[in-house]
VMD Tcl script that builds the backbone (N, CA, C; Angstrom):
set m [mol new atoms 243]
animate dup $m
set s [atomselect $m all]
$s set {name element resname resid chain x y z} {
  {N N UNK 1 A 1.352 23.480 38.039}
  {CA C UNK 1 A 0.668 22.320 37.520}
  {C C UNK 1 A 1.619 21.462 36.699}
  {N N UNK 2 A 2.747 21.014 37.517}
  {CA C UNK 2 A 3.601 20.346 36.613}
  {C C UNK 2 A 3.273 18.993 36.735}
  {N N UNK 3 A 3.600 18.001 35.372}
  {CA C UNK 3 A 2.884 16.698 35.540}
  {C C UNK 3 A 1.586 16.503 34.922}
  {N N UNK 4 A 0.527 17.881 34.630}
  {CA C UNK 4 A -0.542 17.329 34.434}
  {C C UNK 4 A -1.008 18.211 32.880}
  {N N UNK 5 A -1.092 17.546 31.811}
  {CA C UNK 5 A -1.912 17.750 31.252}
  {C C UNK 5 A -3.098 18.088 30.473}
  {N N UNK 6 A -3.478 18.864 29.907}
  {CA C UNK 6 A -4.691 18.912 29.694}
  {C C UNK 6 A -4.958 18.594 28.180}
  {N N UNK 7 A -5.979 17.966 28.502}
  {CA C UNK 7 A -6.873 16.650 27.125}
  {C C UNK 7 A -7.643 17.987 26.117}
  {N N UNK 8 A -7.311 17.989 24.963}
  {CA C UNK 8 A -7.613 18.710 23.762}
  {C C UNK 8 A -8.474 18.032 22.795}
  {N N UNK 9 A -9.926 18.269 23.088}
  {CA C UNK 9 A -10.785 16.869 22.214}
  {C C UNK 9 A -10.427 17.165 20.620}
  {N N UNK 10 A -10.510 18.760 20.569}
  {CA C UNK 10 A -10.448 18.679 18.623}
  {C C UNK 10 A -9.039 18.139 18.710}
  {N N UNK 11 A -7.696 18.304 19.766}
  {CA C UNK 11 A -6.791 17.958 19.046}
  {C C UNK 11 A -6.958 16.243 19.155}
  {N N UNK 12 A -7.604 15.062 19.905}
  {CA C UNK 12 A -7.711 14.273 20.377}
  {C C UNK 12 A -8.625 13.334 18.643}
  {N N UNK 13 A -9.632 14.377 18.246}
  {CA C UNK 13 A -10.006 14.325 17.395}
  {C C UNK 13 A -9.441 14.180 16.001}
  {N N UNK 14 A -8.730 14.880 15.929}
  {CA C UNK 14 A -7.819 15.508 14.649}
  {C C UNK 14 A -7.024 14.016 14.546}
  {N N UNK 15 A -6.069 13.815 15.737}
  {CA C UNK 15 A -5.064 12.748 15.597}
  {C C UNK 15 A -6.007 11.110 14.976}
  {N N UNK 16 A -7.439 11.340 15.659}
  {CA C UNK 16 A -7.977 9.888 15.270}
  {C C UNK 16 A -8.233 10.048 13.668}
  {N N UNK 17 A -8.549 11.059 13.136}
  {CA C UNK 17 A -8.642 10.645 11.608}
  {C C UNK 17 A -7.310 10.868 10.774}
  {N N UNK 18 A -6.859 11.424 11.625}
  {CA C UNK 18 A -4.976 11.277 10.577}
  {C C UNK 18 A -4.894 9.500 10.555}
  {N N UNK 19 A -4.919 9.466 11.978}
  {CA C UNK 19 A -4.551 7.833 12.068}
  {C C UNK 19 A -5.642 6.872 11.191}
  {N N UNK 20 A -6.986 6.996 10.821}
  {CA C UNK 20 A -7.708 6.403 10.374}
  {C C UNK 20 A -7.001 6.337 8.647}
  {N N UNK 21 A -7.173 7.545 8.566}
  {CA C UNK 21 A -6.925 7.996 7.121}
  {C C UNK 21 A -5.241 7.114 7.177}
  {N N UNK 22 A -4.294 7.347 7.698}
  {CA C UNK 22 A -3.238 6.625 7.460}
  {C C UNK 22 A -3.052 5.206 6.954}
  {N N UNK 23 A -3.900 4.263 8.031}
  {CA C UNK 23 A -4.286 2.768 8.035}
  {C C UNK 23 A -5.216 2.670 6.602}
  {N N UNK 24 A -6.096 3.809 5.986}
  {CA C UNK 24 A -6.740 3.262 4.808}
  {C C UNK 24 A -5.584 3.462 3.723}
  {N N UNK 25 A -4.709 4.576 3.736}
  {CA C UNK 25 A -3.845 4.590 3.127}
  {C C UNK 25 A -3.375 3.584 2.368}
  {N N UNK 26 A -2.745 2.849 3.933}
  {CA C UNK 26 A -1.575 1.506 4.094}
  {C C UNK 26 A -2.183 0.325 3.339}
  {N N UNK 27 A -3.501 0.325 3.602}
  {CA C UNK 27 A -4.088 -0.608 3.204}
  {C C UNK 27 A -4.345 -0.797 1.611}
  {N N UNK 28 A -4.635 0.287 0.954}
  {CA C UNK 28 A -4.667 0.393 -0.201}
  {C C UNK 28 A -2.894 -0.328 -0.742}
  {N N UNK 29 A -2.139 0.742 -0.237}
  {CA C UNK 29 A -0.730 0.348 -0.923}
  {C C UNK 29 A -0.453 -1.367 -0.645}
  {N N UNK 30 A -0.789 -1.840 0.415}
  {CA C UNK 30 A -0.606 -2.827 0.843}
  {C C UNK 30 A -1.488 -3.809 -0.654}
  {N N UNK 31 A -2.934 -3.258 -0.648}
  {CA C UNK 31 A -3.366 -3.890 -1.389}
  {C C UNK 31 A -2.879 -4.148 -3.174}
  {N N UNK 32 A -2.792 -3.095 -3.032}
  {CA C UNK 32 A -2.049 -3.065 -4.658}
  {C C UNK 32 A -0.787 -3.403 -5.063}
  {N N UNK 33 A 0.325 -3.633 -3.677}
  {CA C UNK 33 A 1.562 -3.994 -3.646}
  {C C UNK 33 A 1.219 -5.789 -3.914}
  {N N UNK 34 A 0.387 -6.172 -3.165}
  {CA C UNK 34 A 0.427 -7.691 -3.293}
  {C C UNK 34 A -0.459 -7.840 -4.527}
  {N N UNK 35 A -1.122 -7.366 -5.391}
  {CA C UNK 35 A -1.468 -7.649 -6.579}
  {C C UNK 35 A -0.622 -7.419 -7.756}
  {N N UNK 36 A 0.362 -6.473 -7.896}
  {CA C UNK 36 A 1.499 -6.388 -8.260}
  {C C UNK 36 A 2.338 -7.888 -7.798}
  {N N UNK 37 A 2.437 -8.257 -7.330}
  {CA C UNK 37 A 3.389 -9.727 -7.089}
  {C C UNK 37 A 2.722 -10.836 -7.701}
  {N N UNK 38 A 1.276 -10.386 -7.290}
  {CA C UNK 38 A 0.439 -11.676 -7.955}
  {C C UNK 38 A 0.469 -11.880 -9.336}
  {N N UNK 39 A 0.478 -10.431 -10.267}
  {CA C UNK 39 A 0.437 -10.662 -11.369}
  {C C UNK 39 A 2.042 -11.006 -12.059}
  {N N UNK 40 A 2.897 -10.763 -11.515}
  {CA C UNK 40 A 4.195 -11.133 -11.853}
  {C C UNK 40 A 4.744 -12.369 -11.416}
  {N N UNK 41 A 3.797 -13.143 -10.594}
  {CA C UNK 41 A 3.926 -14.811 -10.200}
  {C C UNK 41 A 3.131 -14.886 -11.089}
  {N N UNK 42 A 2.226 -14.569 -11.016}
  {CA C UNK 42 A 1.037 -15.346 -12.370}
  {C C UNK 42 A 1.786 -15.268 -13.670}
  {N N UNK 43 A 2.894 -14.548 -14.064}
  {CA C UNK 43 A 3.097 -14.292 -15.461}
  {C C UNK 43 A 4.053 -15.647 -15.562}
  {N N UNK 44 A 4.978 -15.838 -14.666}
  {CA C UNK 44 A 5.927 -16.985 -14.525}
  {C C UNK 44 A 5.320 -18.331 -14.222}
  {N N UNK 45 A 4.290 -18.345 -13.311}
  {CA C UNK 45 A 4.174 -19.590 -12.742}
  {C C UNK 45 A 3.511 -20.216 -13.302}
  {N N UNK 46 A 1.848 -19.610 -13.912}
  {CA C UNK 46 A 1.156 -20.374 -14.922}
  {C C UNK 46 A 1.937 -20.885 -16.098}
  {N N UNK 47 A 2.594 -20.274 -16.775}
  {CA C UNK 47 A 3.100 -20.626 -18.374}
  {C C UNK 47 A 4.082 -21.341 -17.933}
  {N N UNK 48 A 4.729 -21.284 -16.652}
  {CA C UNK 48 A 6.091 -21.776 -16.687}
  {C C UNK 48 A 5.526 -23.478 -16.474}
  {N N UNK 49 A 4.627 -23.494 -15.777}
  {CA C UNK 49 A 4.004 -24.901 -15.919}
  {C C UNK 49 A 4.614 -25.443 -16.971}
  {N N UNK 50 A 4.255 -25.725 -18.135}
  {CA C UNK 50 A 4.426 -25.972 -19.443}
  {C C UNK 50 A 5.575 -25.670 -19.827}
  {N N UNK 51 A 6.191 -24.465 -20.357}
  {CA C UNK 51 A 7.824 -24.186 -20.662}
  {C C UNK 51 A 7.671 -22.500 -20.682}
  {N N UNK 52 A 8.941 -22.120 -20.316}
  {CA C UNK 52 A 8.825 -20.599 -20.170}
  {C C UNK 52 A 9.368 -19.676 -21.433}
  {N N UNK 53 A 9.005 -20.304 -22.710}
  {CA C UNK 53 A 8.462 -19.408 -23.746}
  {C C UNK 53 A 7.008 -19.352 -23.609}
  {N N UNK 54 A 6.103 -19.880 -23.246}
  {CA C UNK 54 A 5.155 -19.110 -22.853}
  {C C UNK 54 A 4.983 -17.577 -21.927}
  {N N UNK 55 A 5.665 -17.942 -21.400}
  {CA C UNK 55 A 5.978 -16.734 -20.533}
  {C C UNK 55 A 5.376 -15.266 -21.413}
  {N N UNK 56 A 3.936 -15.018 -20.650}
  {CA C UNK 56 A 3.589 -13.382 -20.653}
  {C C UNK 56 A 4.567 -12.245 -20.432}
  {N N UNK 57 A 5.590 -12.040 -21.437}
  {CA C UNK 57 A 6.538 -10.980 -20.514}
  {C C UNK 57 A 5.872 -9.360 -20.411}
  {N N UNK 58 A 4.872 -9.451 -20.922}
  {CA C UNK 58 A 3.683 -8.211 -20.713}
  {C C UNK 58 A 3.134 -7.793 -19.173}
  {N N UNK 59 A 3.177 -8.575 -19.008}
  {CA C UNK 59 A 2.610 -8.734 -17.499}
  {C C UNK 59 A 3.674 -8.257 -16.424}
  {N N UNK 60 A 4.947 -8.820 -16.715}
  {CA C UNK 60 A 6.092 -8.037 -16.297}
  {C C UNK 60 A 5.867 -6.407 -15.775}
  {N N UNK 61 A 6.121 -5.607 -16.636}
  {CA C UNK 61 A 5.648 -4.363 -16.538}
  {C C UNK 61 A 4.630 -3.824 -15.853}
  {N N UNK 62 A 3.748 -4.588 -15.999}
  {CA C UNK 62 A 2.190 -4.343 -15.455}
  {C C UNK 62 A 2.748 -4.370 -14.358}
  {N N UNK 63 A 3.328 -5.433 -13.807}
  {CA C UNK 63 A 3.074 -5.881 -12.082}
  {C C UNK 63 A 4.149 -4.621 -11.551}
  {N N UNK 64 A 5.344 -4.199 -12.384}
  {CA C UNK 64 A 6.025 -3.152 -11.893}
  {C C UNK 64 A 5.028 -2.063 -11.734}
  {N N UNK 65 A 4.297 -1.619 -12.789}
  {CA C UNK 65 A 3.675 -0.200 -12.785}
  {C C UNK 65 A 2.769 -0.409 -11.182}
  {N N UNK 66 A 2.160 -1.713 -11.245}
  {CA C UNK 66 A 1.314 -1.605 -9.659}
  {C C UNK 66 A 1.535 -1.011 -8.362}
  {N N UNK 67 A 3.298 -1.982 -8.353}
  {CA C UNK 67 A 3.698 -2.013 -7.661}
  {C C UNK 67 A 4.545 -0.135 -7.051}
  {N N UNK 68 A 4.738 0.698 -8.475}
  {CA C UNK 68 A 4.978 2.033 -8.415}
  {C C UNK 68 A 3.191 2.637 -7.968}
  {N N UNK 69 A 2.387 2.497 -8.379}
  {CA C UNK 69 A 1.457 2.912 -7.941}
  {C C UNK 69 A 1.144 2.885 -6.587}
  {N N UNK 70 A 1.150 1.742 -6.189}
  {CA C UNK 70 A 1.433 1.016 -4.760}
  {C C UNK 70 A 1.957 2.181 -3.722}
  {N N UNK 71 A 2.830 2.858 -4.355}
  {CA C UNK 71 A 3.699 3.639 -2.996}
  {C C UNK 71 A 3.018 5.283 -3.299}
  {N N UNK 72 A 1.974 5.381 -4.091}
  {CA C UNK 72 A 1.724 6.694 -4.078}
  {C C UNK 72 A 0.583 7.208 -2.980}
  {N N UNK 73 A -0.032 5.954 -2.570}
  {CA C UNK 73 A -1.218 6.335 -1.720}
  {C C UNK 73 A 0.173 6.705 -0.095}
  {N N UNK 74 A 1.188 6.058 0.021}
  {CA C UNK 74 A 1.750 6.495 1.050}
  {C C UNK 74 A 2.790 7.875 1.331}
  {N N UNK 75 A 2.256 8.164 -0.038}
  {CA C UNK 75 A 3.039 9.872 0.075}
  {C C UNK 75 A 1.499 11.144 0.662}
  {N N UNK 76 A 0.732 10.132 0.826}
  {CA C UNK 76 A -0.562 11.256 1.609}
  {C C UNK 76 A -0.529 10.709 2.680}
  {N N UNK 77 A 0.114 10.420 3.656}
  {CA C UNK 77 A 0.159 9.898 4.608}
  {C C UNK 77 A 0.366 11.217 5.454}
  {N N UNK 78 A -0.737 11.291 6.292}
  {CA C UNK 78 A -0.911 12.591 7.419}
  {C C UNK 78 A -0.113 12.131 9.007}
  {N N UNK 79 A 0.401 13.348 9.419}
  {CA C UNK 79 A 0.978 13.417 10.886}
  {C C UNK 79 A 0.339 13.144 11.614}
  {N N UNK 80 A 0.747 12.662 12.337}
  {CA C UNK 80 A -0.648 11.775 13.634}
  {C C UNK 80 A 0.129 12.973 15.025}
  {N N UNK 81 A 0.813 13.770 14.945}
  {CA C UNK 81 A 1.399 14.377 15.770}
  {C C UNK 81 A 0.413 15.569 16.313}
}
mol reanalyze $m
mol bondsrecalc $m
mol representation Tube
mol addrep $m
C-alpha cells in the first residue's frame, strides 16, 4: 500500500485546535503588540503637537512593558504537527 495513506480523525482533530488555539494566540500578541505602539505614538505625537516637554515619558515604559507582554502569549504556541 505504498502511496496511500490513512486519514486519523482524532489526529485530524487534534491538529485543528492546535491550529485554532495558535491563530488566537497570534492574535492576542498581535493585539497587544499594536497597542503598545499606540501608546508610545500617543506619548510623542499628542504633546509633541504643542512642544515636546510635554512629552509623557511615562508612557514610554508602558508601551515597552506591552509590547514584552505581547510575545508571551506566543511562547504557548502548540505544534500543529
Amino acid at each position: 500500500m505504498s502511496g496511500v495513506t490513512e486519514v486519523d480523525p482524532e489526529g485530524s482533530a487534534r491538529k485543528l485546535r492546535a491550529k485554532r488555539t495558535n491563530e488566537h494566540l497570534k492574535l492576542i500578541a498581535s493585539s497587544l503588540n499594536t497597542l503598545s505602539l499606540a501608546v508610545v505614538g500617543a506619548a510623542f505625537v499628542i504633546p509633541g503637537v504643542t512642544s515636546l516637554e510635554n512629552v509623557r515619558w511615562i508612557w514610554i515604559p508602558v508601551g515597552i512593558v506591552l509590547h514584552l507582554i505581547a510575545h508571551l502569549p506566543l511562547r504557548l504556541l502548540k505544534s500543529e504537527d
